[in-house]
C-alpha positions in Angstrom: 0.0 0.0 0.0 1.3 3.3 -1.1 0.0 5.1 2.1 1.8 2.7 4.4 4.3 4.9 7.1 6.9 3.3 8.9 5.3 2.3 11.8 2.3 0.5 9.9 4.6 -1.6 8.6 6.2 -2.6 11.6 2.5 -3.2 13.6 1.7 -5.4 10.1 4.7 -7.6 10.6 4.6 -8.0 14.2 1.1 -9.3 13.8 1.8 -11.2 11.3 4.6 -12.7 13.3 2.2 -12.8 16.2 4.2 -11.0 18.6 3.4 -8.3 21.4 4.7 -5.1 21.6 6.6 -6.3 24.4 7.7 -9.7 23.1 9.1 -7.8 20.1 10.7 -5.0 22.4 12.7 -7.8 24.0 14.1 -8.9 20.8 15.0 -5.7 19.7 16.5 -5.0 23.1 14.4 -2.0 23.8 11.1 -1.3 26.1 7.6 -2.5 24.7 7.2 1.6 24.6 10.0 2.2 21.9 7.7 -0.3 19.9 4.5 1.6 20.8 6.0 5.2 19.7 7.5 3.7 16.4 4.2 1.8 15.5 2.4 5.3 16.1 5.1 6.7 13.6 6.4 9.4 16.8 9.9 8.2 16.4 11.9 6.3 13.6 14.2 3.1 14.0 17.7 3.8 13.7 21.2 2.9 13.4 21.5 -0.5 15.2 17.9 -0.3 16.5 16.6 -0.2 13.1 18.8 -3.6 12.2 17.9 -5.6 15.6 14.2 -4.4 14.6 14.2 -5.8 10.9 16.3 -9.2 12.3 13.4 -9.5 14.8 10.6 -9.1 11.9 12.6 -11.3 9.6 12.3 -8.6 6.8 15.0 -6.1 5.5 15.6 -2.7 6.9 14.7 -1.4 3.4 11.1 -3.1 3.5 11.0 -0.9 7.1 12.1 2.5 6.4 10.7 2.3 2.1 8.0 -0.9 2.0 9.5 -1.8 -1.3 7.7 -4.2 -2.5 9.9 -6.9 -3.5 10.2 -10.7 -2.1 13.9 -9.7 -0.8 12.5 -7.7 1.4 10.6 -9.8 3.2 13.2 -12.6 4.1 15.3 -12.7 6.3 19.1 -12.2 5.7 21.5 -14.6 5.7 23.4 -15.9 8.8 26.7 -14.1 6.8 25.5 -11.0 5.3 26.6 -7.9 6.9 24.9 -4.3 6.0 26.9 -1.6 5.3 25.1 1.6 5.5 25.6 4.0 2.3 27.2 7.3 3.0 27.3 10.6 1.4 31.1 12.2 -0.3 29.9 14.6 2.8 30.0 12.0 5.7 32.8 9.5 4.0 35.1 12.9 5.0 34.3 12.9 8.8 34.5 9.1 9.1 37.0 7.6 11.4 37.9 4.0 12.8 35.9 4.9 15.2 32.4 5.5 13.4 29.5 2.7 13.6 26.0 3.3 11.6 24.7 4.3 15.4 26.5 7.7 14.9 24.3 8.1 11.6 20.8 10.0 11.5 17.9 9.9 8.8 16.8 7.2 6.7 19.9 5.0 6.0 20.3 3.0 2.8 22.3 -0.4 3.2 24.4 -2.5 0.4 24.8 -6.4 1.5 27.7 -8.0 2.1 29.5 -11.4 2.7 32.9 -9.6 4.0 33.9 -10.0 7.0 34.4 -6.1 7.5 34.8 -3.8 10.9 31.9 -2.3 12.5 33.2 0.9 11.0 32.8 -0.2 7.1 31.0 1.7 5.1 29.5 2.0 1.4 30.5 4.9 -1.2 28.7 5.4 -4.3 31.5 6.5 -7.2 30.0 9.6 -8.8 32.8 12.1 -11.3 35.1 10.5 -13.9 39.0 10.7 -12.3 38.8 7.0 -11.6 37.6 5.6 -15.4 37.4 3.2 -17.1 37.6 0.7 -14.0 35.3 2.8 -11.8 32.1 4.3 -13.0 29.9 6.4 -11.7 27.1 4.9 -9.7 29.2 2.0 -9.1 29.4 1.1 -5.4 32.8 0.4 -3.1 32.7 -1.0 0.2 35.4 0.9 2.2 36.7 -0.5 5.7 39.0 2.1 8.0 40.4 -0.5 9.6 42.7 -1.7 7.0 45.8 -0.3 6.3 46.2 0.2 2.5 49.1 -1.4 0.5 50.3 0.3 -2.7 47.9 -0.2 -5.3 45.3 -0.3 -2.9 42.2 2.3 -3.5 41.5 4.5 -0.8 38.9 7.1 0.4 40.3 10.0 1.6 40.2 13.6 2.7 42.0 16.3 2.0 40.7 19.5 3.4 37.9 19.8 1.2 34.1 19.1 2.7 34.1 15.8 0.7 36.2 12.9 0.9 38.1 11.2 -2.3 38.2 8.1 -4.1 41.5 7.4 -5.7 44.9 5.1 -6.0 47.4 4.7 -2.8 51.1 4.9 -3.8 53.3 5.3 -0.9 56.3 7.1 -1.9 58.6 6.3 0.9 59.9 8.8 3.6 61.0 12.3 3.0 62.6 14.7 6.0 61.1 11.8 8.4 57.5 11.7 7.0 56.2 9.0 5.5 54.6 10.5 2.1 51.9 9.1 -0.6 50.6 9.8 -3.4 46.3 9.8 -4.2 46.6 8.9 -7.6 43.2 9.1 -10.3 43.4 6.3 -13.2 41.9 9.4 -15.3 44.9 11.1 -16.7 42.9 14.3 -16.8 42.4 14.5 -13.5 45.9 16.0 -10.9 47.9 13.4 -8.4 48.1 14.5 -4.9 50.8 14.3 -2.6 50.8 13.8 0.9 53.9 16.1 1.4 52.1 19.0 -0.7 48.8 19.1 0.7 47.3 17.5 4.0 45.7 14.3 3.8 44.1 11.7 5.8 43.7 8.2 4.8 39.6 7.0 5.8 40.0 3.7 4.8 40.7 0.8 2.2 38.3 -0.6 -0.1 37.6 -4.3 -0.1 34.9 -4.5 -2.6 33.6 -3.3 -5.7 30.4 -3.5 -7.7 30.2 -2.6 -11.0 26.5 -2.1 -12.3 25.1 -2.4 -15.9 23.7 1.1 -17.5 21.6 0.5 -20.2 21.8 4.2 -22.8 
């Protein structure tokens, strides 16, 4: 139904599921009155909440926050998939280690995953041209801050600007005691960036990448 919120969604499930406010407030690992003001659409599931909630209506956290209507959404994910939440250029650049989807607001949009990845992973959507022809835009890269990057490794970074980078990691040993890199786009009309020139911080390592289909 097109007029379905949030929280009719959730009340549908759970009756379908036949469980209580408070029996699904256990699950979720809040109070039966978290339930109560989500079903009555006064607050919205998030961050880890929002995941415990769709693992305890055996649906996705799409089907929640969007009611697509598609079977994928109403199954429940497998024992090995991991959901990385989908961030902005924007919020890539003020990522840390440290982040976890809990520190996120709004509606959150998730890619799937099989990785075993840190808490801290996260999904960025290419979008410009300095990394073609291997990266695209609207492919996707899952990017985990916990791993060091070796040379040839692609990297998100930031480098002063509001929005973080996607480019090429090419260490270029130490100069005057600093160890210096280079971000390097695979788009030859795009600049290299040095370490040693301009400050940068490494936000993490990618460990997957999706390339879609665009049909013209």
């Amino acid at each position: 139904m097109k007029n379905e919120t949030i929280g009719t969604r959730i009340r549908k499930r759970r009756k379908e599921l036949r469980l209580t406010q408070v029996s699904l407030g256990t699950k979720v690992g809040v109070k039966g009155g978290a339930i109560s003001q989500w079903e009555d659409d006064k607050t919205n599931p998030k961050g880890d909440n929002l995941l415990s909630l769709a693992k305890a209506l055996q649906c996705a956290p799409e089907y929640i926050l969007y009611g697509e209507d598609s079977p994928s959404n109403v199954e429940p994910a497998a024992a090995d998939t991991k959901l990385v939440p989908i961030l902005s250029y924007v919020q890539a650049g003020e990522w840390t280690a440290e982040s976890t989807i809990r520190d996120l607001e709004g509606n959150i949009e998730y890619l799937q995953t099989n990785l075993e990845l840190s808490d801290a992973a996260f999904t960025l959507i290419i979008k410009g041209r300095s990394m073609e022809p291997d990266f695209s835009e609207g492919d996707a890269v899952v990017i985990d801050p916990n791993v060091y990057p070796l040379p040839g490794d692609f990297v998100v970074a930031k480098n002063g600007e509001e929005e973080a980078l996607f480019k090429k990691y090419r260490p270029r040993g130490v100069i005057d005691g600093q160890e210096v890199f280079e971000l390097v786009p695979l788009n030859d009309d795009y600049p290299t960036l040095r370490s040693d020139s301009v400050p940068i911080r490494i936000v993490g390592t990618m460990m997957e990448h999706r390339k879609y289909r665009r049909r013209r």
